[in-house]
N, C-alpha and C positions, 0 to 999 in steps of 0.2 A: 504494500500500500504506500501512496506516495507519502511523504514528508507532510504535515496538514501545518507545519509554519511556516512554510513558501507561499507567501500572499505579493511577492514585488509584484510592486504598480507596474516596473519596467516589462513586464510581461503578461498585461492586462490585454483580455483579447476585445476588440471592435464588431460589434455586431452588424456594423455595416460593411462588412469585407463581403458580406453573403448575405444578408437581411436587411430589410427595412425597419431600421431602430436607432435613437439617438444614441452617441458612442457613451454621454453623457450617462447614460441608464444600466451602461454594461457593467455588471460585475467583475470583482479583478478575477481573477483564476490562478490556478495553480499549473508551474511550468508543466505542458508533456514533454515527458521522458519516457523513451527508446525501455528503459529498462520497469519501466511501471505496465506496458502490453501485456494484455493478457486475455481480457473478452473477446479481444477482434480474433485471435488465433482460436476460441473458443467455436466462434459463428464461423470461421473458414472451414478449421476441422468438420464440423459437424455441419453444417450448407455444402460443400464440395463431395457428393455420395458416390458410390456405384455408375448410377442410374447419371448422373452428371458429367462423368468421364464416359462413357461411351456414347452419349448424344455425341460429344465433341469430336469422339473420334469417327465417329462416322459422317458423321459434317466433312471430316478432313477428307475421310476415303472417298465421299462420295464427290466436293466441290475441289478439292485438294484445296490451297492455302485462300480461296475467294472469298469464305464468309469469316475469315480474321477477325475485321471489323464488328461483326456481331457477336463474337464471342467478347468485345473489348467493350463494347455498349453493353452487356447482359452484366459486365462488373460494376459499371459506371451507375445503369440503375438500380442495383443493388445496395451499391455505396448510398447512394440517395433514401433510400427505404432506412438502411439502417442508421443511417444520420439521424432520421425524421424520429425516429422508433427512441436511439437515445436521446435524443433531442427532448422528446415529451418527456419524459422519468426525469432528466436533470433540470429542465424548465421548472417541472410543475410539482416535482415530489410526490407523483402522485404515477402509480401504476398504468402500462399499457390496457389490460380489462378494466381497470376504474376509468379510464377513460372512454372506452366501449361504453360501461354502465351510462356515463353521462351523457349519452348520443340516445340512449332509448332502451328497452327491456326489449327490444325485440334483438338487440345483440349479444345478448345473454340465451335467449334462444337460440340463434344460430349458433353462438360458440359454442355452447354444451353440447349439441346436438354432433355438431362435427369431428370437435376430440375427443368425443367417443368411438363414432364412427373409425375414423382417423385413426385412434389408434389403433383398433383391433388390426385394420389390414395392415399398417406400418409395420407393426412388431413382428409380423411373420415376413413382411416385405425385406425388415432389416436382417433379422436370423439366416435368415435362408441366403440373402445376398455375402453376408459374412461366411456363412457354408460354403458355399460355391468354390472360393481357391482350396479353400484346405481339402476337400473332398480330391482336388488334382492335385494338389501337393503330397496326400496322402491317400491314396486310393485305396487299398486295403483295410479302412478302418473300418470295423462291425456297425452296421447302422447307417453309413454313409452319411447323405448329407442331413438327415435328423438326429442322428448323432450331436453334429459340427452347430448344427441349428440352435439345439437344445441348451447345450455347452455354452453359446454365445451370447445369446439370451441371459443365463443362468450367470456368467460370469458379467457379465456388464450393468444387470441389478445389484450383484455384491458390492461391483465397485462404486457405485452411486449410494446403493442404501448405508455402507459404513464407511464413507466419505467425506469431506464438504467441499468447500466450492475450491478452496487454495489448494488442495490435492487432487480437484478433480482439472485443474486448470493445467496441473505439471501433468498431467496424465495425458491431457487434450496434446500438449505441448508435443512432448513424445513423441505421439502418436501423428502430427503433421508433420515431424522432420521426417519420420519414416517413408511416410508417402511423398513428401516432398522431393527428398533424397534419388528416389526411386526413380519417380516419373520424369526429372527432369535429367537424371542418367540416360534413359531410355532415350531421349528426345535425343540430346546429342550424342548418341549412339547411332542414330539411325542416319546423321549429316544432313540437318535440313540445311534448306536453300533459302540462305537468307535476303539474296533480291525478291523471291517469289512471296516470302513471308509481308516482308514489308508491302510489297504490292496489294496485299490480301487486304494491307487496312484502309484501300481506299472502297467505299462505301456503293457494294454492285452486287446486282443480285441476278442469281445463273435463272435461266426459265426453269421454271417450275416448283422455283426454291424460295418463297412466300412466305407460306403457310411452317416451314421448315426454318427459315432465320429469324422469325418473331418465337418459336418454339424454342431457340439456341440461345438469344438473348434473354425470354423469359426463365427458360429452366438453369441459370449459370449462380449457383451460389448460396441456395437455400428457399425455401418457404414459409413455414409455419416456424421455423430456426430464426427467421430475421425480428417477427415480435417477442423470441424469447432475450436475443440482445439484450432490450433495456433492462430485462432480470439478472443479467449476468452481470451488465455494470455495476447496476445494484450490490449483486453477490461480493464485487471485488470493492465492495467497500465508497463507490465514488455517488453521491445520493445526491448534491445537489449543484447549481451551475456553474459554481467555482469548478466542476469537474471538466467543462465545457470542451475545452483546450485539447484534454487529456482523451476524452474519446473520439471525438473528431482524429487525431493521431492513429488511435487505436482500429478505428474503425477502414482508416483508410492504406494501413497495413491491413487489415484482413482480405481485402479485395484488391488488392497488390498481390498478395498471395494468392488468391484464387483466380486472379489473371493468368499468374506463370503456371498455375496447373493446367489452367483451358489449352494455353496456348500451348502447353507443350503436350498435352494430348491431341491437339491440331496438327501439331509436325507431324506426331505419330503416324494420328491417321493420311495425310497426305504422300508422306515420304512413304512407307510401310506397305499402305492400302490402294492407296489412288494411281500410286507408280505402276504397283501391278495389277490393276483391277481385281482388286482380291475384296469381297463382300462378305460383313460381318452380320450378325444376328442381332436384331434389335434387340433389348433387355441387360442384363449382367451377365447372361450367359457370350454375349460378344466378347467380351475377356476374356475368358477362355478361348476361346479362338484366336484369340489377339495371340496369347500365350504360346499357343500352338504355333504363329507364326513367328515371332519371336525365336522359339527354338529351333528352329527351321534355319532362319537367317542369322544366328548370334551364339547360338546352343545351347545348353541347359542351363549353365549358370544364369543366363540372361533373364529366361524364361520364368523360373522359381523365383527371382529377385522379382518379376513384373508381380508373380500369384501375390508374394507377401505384399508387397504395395496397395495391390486391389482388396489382398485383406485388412490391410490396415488403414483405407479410406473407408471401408463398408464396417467398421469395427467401432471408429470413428463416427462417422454417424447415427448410428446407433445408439455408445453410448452418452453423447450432445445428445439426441431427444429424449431419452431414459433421464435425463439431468433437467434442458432446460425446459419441455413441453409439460414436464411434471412438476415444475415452477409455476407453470404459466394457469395450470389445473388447479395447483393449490388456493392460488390466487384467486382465481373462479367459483371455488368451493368454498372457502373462506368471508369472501365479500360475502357473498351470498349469506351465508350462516349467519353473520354477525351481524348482516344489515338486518334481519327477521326478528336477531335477537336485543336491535335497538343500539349495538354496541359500535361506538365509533374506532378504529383503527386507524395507526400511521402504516401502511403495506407496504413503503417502498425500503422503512426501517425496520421489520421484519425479516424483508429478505437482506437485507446487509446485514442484518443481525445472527441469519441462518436459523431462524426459527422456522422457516418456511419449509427448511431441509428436513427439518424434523416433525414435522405435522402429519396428520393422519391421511389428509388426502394426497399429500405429494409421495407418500409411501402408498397408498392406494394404487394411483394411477402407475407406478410404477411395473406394480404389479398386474396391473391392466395391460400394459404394454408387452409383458415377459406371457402369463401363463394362458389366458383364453387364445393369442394366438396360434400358440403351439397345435393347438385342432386342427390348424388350417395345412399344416403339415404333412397333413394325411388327408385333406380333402381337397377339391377343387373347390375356388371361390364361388359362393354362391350370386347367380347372378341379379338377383335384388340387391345385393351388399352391394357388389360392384358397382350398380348403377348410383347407389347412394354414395359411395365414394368416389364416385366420378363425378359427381353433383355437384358435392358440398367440399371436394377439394380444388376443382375450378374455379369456384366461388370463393375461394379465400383470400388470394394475395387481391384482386380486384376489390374484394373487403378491406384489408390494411391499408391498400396505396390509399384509397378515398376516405376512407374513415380517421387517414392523418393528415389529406387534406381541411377537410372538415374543424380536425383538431387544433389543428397547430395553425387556424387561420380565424378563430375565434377569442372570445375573452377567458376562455379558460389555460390559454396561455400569454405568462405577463408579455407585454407588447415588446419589449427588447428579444423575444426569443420568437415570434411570430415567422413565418414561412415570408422570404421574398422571394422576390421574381423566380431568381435560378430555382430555389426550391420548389416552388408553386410549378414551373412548367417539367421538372422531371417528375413530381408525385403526378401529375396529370398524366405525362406521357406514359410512366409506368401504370396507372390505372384505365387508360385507354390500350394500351398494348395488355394488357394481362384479361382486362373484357371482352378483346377479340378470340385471343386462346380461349376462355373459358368456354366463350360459346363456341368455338371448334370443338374443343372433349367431349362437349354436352353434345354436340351431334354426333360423332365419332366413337357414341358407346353402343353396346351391340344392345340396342333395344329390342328389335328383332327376338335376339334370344329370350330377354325378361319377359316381352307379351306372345 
């Protein structure tokens, strides 16, 4: 935690470098420091999944280095969401869902409704993607990939339930130099071509690739991970807007970092895939295949280094929503309780306090995430779930972009911290581009099957 008697005025931030606010109204802050990061690597780890590395690299195989550029925007809108996101918690000292509650009770229906939903297919969505390398790393194992499933699940609840947030943060830490390490070996392993790279970030789109570079830039970084952000700041201690400085910093190393994953999953797939026309399988099972060709071209060594990587981003993510979505739960369950029972709470000094860590519904949901999944391990998705998770998970980030514009452009936030221009037209663009995808999934689900 930083130093809390670093108040120089000499490094007092202006709210007009980015907002419409007198500089006069700004508060001083506390210097950011390189060595105080630690959420933003939390939201990279865990936004950066499986499922995010192989859109990209099939992006590559497929346009080779063209849609660069949209893997470089899907950071940039990113960065902006989770600005907005810590932005409201250190403005206003007051929680992401308490600021949900203040927009209407009809968003307390949507939210319950969804991280329920949500979680059930997640938690078998993350086990089983966690499975996947180790089952090719170790293929003779009893039980294969429900084995590898069960295990991952099982071990990524211990390490959250007898955790808190500074051990889960060196955990997170870990766990993105690995994959860091890896992917970006891999990349300059395979010798991209860095005229054609560069080329790639002028902003062109190949026919037919539409519907497929709004898909690359929206899915680059997280989801339902980018509202749990403001809890994590919270968690590492910084509650109010002297912290301002500090996550701003923090925030824009995390998508620095998840830039240089995209993009070097993009050489991959271009240098790798596109050179040879070689076509991978949508899903996390295209890693595996990656894998396959990797040993092919580089040999074993290569190859087992790519699995541990892919397990250690899909490991990664996992344990980030076992952590921060079961934050975001308690919160939910909490307000709620306490508002019935009349009782006023401070939530955002809770969760920096780690009381939240230890409540009944953040262990609840925990276990919501780990053991009703496991069913699904043995079953095929049923397809009313699916349709419901395809609903109400299209319908989210288009809920967050708008519902921070909403926020952060009202009296509920003091006017030095209000949304200007630049802010105002990315939460717009990211809420018009993430309405267009949704209504794509919404049509794009097999209805068919469910009627």
């Amino acid at each position: 935690m930083a130093d809390t008697t670093d108040h120089s005025t000499d490094d007092t931030y202006s709210a007009d470098d980015t907002y419409s606010a007198d500089e006069s109204a700004s508060p001083t802050t506390r210097k950011a420091s390189w060595r105080h990061i630690g959420p933003g690597i939390v939201v990279a780890a865990t936004g950066v999944g499986a499922g995010d590395l192989v859109a990209t690299l099939i992006a590559g195989s497929k346009f080779g280095y063209t849609l660069m550029w949209a893997a470089i925007v899907g950071c940039i809108v990113k960065i902006s969401l989770a600005e907005a996101t810590g932005r409201w918690h250190l403005a206003t000292g007051r929680t992401m869902f308490d600021g949900w509650r203040s927009l209407g009770g009809w968003t307390s229906v949507y939210f319950g409704i969804y991280v329920v939903v949500w979680g059930f297919i997640y938690g078998a969505t993350a086990m089983s993607s966690t499975a996947l390398p180790l089952v090719a790393l170790f293929p003779d194992t009893p039980g294969g990939l429900k084995t590898f499933a069960i295990a991952a699940g099982l071990i990524g609840l211990a390490l959250v339930w007898f955790n808190r947030y500074a051990r889960f943060e060196k955990l997170m830490t870990v766990l993105i130099g690995v994959k860091f390490l890896i992917v970006v070996y891999v990349a300059v392993r395979v010798a991209p071509d860095l005229p054609a790279a560069f080329a790639g970030l002028a902003p062109v789109l190949p026919d037919g690739s539409f519907f497929y570079t709004l898909g690359l830039i929206g899915g680059v970084g997280g989801t339902i991970t980018l509202a749990a952000y403001g809890y994590w700041i919270n968690s590492k201690g910084w509650t109010d807007a002297t912290w301002m400085k500090m996550m701003r910093l923090d925030n824009r190393v995390a998508y620095a970092t998840t830039g240089v994953f995209v993009v070097a999953m993009l050489i991959i797939g271009a240098e790798l895939l596109h050179a040879s026309n070689i076509a991978l399988t949508s899903g996390d099972k295209g890693l595996l295949e990656l894998g396959g060709v990797l040993e092919d071209r580089f040999g074993v060594f290569t190859a087992k280094l790519f699995l541990i990587g892919f397990c250690a981003t899909s490991f990664s993510a996992l344990v980030g929503v076992w952590h921060g979505v079961s934050l975001l739960f308690a919160d939910f369950a909490e307000r709620i309780q306490r508002t019935r029972q009349g009782i006023d709470e401070d939530a955002v000094a809770e969760v920096a306090e780690g009381r939240r860590e230890r409540s009944w519904p953040f262990r609840a949901y925990m276990l919501w995430l780990t053991f009703p999944p496991m069913g699904l391990l043995w079953l095929d998705e049923p397809f009313g779930l699916v349709i419901a998770y395809g609903v109400l998970g299209a319908a989210f980030m288009p809920f967050l972009a708008l519902t921070l514009v909403w926020l952060l452009n009202s009296e509920r936030t003091p006017r030095e911290w209000r949304n200007g221009t630049v802010s105002n037209s990315m939460l717009a663009l990211a809420g018009l581009l993430f309405l267009i995808l949704a209504v794509r999934q919404i049509v794009d689900l097999p209805w068919s099957d469910f009627f």
